[in-house]
ROTOR-163532 format. One record per atom (N, C-alpha, C, O, CB): residue in one letter; atom name; y, z, x. Coordinates in Angstrom, 2 decimals, padded with zeros to 5 digits, always signed. Last residue first. Glycine has a CB too. Layout:
BEGIN
+---+----+---------+---------+---------+
! r !  a !   north !      up !    east !
+---+----+---------+---------+---------+
! a ! CA !       Y !       Z !       X !
...
+---+----+---------+---------+---------+
***
This chain:
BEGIN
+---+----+---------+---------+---------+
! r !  a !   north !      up !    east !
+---+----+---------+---------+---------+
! x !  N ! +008.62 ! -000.97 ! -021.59 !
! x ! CA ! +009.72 ! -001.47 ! -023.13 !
! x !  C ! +008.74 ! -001.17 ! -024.02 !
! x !  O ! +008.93 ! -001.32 ! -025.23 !
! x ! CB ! +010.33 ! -003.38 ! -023.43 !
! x !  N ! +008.85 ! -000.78 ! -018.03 !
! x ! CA ! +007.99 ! -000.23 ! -019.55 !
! x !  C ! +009.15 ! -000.93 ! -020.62 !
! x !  O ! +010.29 ! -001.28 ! -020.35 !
! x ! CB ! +007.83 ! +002.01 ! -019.82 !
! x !  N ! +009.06 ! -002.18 ! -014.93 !
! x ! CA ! +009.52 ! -001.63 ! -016.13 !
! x !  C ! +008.68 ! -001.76 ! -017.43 !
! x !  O ! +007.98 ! -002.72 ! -017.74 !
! x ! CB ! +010.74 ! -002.19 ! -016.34 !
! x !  N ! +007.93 ! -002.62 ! -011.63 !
! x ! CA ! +007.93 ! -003.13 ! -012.77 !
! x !  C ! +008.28 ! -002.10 ! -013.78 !
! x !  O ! +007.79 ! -001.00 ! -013.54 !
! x ! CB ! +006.76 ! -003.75 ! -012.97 !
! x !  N ! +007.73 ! -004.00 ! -008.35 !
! x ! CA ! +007.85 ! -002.81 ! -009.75 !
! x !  C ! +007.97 ! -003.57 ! -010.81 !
! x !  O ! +008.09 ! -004.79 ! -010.94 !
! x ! CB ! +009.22 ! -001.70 ! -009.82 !
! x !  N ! +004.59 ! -005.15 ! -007.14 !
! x ! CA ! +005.52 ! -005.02 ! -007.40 !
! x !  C ! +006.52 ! -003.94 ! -008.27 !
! x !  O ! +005.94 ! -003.03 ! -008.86 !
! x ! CB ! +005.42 ! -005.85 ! -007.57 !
! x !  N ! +002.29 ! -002.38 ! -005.39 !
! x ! CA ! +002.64 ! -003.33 ! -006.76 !
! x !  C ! +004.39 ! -003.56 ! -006.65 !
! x !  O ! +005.23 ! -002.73 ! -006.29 !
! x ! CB ! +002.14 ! -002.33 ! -008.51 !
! x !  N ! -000.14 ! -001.27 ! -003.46 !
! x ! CA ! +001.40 ! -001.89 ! -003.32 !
! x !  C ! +001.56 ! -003.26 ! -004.37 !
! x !  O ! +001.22 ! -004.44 ! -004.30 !
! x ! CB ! +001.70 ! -002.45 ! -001.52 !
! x !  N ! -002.60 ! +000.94 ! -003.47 !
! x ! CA ! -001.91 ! -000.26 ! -003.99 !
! x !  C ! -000.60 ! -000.42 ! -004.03 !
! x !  O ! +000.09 ! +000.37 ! -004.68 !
! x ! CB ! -002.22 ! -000.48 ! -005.14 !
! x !  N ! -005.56 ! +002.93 ! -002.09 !
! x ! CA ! -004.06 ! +002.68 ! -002.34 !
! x !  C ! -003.55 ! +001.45 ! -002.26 !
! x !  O ! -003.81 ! +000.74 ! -001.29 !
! x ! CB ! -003.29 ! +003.35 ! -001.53 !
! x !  N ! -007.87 ! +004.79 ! -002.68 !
! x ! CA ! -007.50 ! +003.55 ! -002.88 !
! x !  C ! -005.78 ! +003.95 ! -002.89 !
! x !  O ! -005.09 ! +004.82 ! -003.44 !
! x ! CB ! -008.29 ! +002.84 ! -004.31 !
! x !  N ! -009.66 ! +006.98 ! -000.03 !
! x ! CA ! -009.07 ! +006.65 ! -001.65 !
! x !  C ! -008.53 ! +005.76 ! -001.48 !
! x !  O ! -008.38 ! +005.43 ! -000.30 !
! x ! CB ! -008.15 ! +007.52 ! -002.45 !
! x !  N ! -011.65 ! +007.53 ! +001.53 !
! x ! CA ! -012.23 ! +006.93 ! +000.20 !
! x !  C ! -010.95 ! +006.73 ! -001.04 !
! x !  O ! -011.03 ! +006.49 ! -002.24 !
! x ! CB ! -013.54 ! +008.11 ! -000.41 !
! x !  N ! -010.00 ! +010.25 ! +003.13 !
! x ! CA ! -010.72 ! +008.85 ! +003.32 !
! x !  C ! -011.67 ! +009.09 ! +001.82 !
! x !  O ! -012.14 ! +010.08 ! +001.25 !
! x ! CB ! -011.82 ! +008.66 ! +005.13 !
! x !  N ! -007.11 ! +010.82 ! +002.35 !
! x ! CA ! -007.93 ! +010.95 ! +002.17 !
! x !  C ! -008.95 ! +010.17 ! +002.99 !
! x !  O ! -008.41 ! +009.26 ! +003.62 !
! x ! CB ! -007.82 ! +010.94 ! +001.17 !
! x !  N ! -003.45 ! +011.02 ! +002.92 !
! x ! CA ! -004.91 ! +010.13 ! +002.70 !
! x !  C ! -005.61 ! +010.40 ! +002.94 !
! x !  O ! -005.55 ! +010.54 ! +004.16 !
! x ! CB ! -005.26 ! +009.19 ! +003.03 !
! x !  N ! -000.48 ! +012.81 ! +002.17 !
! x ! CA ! -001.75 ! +012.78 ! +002.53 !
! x !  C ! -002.94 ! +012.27 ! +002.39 !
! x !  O ! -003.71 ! +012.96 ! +001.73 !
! x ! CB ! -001.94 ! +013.39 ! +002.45 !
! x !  N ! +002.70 ! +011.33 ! +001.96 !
! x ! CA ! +001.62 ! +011.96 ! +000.93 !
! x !  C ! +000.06 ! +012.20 ! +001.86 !
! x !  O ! -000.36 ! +011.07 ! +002.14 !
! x ! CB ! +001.38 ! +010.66 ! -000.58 !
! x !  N ! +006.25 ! +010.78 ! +000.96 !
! x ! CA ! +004.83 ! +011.18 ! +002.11 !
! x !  C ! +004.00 ! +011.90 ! +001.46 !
! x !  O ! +004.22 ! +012.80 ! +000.65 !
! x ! CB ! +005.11 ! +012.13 ! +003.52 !
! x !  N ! +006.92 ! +009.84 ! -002.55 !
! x ! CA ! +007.26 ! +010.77 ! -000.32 !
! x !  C ! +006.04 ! +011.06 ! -000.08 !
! x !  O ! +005.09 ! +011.47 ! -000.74 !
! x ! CB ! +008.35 ! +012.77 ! +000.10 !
! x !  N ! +006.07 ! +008.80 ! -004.51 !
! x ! CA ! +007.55 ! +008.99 ! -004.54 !
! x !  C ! +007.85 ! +009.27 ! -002.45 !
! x !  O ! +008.67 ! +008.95 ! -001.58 !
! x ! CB ! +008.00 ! +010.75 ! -005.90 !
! x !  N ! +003.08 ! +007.17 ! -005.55 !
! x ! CA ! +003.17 ! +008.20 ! -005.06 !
! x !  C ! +005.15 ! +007.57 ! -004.58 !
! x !  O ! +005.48 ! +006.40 ! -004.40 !
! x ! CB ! +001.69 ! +008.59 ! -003.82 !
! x !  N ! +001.36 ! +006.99 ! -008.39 !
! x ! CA ! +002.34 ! +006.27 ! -008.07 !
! x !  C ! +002.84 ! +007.32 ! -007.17 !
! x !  O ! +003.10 ! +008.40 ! -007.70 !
! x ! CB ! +003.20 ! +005.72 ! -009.19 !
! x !  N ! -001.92 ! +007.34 ! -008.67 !
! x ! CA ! -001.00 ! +007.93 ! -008.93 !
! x !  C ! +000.26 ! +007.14 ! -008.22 !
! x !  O ! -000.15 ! +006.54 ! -007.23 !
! x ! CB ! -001.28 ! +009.26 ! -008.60 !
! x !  N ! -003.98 ! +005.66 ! -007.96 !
! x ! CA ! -004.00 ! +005.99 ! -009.42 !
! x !  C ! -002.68 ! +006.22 ! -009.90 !
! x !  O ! -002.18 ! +005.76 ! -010.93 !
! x ! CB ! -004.83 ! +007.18 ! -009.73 !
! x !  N ! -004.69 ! +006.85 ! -005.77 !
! x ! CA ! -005.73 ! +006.61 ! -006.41 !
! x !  C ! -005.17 ! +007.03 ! -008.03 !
! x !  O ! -005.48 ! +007.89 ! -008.86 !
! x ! CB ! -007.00 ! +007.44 ! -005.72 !
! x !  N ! -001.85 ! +005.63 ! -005.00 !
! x ! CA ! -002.74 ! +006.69 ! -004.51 !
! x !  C ! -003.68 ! +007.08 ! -005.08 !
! x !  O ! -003.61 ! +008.30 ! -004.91 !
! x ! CB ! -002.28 ! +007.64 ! -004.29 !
! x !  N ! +000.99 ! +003.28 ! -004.69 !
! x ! CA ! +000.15 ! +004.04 ! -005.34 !
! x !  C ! -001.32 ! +005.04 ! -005.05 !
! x !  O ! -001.92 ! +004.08 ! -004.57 !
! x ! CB ! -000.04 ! +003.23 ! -006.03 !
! x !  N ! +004.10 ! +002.26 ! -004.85 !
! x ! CA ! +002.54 ! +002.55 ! -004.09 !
! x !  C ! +001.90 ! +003.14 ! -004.81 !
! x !  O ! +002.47 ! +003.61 ! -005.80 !
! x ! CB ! +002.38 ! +003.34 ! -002.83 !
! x !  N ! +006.00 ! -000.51 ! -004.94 !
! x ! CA ! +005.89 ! +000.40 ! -005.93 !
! x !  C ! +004.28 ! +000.81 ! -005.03 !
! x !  O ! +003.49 ! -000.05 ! -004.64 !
! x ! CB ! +005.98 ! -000.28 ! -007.81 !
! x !  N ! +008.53 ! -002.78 ! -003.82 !
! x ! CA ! +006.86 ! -002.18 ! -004.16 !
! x !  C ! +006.89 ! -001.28 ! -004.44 !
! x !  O ! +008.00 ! -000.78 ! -004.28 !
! x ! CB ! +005.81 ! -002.04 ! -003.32 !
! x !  N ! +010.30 ! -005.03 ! -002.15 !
! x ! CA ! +010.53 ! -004.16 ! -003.08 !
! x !  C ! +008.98 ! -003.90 ! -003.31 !
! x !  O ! +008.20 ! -004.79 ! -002.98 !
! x ! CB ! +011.46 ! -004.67 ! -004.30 !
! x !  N ! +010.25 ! -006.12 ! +001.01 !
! x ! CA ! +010.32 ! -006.23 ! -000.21 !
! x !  C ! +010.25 ! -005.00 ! -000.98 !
! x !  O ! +010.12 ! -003.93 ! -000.37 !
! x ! CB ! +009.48 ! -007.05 ! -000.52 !
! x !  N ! +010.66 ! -006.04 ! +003.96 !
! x ! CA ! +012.08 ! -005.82 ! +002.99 !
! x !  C ! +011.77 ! -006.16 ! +001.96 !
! x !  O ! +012.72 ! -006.69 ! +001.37 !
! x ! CB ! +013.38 ! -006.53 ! +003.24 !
! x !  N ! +008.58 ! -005.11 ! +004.87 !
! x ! CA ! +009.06 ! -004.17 ! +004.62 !
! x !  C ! +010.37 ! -004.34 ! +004.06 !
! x !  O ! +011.13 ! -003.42 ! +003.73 !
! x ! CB ! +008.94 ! -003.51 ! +005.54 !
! x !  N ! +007.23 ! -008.15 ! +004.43 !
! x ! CA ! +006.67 ! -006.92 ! +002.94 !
! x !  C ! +007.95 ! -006.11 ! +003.63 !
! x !  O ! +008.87 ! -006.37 ! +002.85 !
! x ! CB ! +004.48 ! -005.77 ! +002.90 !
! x !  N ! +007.04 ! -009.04 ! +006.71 !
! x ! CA ! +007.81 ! -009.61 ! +005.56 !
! x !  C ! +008.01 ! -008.33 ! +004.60 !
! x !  O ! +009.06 ! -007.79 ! +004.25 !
! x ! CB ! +006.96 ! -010.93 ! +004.78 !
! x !  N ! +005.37 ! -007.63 ! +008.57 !
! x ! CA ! +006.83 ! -007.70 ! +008.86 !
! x !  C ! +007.78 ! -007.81 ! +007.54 !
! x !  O ! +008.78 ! -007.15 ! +007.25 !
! x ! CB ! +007.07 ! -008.97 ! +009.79 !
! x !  N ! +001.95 ! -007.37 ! +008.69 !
! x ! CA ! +003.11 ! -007.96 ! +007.33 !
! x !  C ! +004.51 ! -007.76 ! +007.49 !
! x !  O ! +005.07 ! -007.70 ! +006.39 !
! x ! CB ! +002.91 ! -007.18 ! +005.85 !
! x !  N ! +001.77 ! -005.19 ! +010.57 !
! x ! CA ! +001.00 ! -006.36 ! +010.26 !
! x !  C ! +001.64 ! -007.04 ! +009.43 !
! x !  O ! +002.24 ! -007.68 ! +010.30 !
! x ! CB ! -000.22 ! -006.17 ! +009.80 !
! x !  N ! +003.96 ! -003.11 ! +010.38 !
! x ! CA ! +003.55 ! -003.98 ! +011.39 !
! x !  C ! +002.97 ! -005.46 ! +011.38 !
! x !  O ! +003.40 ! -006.49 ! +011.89 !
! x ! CB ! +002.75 ! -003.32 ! +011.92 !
! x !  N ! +003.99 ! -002.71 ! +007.78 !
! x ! CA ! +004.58 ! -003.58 ! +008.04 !
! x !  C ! +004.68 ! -003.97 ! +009.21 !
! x !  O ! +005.32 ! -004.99 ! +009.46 !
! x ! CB ! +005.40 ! -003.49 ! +007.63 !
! x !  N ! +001.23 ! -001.22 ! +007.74 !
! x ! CA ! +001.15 ! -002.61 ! +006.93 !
! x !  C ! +001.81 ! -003.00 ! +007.45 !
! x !  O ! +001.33 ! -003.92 ! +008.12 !
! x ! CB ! +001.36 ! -002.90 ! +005.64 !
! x !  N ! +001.72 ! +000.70 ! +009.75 !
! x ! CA ! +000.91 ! -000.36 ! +009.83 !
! x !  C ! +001.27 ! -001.32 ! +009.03 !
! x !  O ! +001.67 ! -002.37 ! +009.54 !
! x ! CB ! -000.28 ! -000.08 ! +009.64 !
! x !  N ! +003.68 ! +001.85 ! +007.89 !
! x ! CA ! +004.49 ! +001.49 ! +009.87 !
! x !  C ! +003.08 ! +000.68 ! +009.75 !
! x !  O ! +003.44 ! -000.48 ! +009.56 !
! x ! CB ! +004.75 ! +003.29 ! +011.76 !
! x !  N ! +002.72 ! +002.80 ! +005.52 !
! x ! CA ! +003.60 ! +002.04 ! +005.62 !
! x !  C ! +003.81 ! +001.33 ! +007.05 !
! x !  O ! +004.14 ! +000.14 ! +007.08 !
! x ! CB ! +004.57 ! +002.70 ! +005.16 !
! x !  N ! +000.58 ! +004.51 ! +006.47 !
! x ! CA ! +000.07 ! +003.54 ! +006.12 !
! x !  C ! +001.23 ! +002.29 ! +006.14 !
! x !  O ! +000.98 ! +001.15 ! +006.55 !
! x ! CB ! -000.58 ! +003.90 ! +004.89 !
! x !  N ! +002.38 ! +006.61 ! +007.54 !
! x ! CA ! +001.38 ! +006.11 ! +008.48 !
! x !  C ! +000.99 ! +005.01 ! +008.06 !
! x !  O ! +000.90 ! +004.16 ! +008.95 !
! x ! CB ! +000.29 ! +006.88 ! +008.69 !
! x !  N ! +003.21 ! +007.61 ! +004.95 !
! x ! CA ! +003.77 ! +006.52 ! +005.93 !
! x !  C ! +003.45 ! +006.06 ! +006.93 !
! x !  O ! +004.08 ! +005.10 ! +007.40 !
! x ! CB ! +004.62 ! +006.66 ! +006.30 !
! x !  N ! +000.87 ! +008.31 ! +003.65 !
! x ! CA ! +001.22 ! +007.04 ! +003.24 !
! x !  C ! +002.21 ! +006.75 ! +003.82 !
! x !  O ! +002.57 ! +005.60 ! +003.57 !
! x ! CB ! +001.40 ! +006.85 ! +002.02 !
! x !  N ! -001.48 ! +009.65 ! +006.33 !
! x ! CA ! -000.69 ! +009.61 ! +005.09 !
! x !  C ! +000.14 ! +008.13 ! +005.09 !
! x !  O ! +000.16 ! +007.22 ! +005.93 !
! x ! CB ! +000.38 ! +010.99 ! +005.06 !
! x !  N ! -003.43 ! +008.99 ! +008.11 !
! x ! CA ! -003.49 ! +010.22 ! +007.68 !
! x !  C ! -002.40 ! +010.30 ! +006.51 !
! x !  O ! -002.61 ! +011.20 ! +005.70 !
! x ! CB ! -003.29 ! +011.19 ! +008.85 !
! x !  N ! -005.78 ! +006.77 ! +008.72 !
! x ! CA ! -004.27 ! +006.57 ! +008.26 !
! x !  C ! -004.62 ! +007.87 ! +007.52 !
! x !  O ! -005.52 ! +008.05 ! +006.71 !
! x ! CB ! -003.65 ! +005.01 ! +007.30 !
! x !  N ! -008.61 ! +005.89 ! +010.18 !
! x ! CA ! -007.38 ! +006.63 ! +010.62 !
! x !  C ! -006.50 ! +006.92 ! +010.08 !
! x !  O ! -005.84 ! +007.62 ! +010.84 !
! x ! CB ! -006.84 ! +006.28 ! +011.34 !
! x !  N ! -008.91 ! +002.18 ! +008.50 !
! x ! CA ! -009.62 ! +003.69 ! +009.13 !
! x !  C ! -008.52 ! +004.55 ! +009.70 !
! x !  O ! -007.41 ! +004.00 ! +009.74 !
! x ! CB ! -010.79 ! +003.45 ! +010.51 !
! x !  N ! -008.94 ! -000.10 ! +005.85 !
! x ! CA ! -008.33 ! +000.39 ! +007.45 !
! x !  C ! -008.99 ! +002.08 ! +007.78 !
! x !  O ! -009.46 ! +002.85 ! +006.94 !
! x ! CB ! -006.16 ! +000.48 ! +007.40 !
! x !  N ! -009.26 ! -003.08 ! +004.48 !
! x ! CA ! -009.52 ! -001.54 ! +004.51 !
! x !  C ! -009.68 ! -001.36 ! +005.79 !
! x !  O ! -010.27 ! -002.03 ! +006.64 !
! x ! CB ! -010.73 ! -000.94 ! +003.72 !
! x !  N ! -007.47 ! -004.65 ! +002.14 !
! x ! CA ! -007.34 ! -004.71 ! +003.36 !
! x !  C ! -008.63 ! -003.03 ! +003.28 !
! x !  O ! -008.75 ! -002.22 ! +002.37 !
! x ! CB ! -005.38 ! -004.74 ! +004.01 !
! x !  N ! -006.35 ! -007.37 ! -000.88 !
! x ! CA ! -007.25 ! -006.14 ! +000.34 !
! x !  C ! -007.45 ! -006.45 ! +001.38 !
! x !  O ! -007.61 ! -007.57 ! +001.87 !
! x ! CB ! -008.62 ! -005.67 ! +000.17 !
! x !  N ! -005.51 ! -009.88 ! -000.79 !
! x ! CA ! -005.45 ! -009.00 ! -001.81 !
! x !  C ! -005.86 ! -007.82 ! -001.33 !
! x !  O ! -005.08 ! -007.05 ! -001.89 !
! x ! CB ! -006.15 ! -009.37 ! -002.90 !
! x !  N ! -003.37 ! -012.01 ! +001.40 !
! x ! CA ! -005.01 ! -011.36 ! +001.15 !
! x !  C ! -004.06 ! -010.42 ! -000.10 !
! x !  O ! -002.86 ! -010.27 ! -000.33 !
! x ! CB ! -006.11 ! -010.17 ! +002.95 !
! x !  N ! -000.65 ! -012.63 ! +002.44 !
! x ! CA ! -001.70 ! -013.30 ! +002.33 !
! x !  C ! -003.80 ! -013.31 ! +002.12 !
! x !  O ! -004.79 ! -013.98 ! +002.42 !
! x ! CB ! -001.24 ! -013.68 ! +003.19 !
! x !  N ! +001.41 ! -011.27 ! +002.73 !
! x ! CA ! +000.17 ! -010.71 ! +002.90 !
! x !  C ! -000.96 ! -011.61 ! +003.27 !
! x !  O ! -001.88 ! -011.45 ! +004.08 !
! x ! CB ! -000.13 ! -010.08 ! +001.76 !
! x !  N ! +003.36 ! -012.56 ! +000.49 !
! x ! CA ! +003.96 ! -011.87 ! +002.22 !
! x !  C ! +002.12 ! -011.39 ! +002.69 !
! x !  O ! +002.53 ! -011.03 ! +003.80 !
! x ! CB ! +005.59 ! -009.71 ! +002.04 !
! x !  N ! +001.75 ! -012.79 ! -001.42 !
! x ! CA ! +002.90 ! -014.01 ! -001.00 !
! x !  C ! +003.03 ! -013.47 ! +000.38 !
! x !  O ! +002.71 ! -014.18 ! +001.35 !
! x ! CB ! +004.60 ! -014.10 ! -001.97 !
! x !  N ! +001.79 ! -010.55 ! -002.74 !
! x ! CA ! +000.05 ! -011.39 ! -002.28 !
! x !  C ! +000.50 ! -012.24 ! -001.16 !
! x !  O ! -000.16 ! -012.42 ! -000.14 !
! x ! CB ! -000.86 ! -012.66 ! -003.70 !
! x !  N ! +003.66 ! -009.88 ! -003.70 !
! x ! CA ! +003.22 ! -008.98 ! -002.58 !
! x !  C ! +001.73 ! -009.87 ! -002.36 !
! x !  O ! +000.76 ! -009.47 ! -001.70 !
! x ! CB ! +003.09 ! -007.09 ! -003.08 !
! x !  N ! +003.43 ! -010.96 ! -006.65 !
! x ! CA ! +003.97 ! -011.25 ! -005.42 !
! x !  C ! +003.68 ! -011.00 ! -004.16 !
! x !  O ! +003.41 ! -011.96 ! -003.44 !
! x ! CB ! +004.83 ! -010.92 ! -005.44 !
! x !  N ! +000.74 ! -009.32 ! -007.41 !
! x ! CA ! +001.70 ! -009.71 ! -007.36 !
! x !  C ! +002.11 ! -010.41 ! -006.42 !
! x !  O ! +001.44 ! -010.61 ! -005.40 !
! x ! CB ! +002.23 ! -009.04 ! -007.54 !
! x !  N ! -000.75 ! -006.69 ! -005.11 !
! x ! CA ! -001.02 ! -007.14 ! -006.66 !
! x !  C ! +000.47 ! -008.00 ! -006.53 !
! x !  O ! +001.32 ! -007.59 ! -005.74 !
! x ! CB ! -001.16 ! -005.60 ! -008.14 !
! x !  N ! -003.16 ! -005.15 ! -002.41 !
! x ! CA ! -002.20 ! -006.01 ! -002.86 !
! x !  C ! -001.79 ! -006.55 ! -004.02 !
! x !  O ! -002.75 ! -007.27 ! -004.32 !
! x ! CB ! -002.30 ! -006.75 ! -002.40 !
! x !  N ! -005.08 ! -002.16 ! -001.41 !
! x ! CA ! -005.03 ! -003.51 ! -002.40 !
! x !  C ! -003.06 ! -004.08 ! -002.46 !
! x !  O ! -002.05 ! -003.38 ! -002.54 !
! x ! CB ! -005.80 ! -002.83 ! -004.45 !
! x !  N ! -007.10 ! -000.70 ! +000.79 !
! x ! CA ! -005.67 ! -000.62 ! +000.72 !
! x !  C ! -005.64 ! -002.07 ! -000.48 !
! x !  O ! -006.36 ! -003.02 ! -000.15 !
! x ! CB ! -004.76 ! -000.78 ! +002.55 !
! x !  N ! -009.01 ! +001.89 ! +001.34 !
! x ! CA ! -008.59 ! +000.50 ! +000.62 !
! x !  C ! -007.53 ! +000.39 ! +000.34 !
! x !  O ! -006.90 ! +001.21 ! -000.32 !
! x ! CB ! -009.10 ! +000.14 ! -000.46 !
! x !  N ! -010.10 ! +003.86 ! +004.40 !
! x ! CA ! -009.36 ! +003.40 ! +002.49 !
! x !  C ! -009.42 ! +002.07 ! +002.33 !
! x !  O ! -009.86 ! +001.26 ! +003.14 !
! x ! CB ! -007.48 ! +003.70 ! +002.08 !
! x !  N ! -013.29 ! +005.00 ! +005.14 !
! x ! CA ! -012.16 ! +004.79 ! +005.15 !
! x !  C ! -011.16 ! +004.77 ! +003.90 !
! x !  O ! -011.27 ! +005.36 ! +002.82 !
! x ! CB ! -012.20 ! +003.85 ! +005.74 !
! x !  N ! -016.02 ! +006.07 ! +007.35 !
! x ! CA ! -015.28 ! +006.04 ! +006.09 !
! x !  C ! -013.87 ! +005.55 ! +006.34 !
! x !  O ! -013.31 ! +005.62 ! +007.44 !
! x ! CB ! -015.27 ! +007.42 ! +005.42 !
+---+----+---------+---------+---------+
***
C-alpha cells in the first residue's frame, strides 16, 4: 500500500507529471523533504496541501491510501 500524491496547476511546470505514488511517508513533512528532493524547484514555490480533502496547516500523519495534493493557492470572492 501506499499514497498518491497529485499535482494541479502550475505546480505541473516544476514536476513535470500530475501524480506520483510513493510508499513509507509517515507525515506531510516527510512528504515535503521528498518531493523537494525530487523537484528542488517546487520548494520555493507557493502551494497549498492537502490530505484527503482537507487542506492541511502543520505536520500531519499519512495514512497509507490517502491522497494528497499540492495546489497552487488560491482565493474565494
Amino acid at each position: 500500500m501506499g499514497i498518491k500524491v497529485l499535482f494541479f496547476g502550475q505546480l505541473t511546470d516544476f514536476t513535470k507529471c500530475t501524480s506520483l505514488d510513493l510508499e513509507g511517508v509517515g507525515t506531510t513533512d516527510e512528504l515535503k523533504e521528498i518531493i523537494f528532493e525530487r523537484f528542488p524547484e517546487l520548494a520555493s514555490a507557493k502551494f497549498v496541501l492537502a490530505l484527503n480533502n482537507e487542506i492541511v496547516l502543520e505536520n500531519t500523519l499519512i495514512e497509507d491510501n490517502c491522497k494528497l495534493v499540492f495546489m497552487s493557492p488560491f482565493s474565494g470572492g
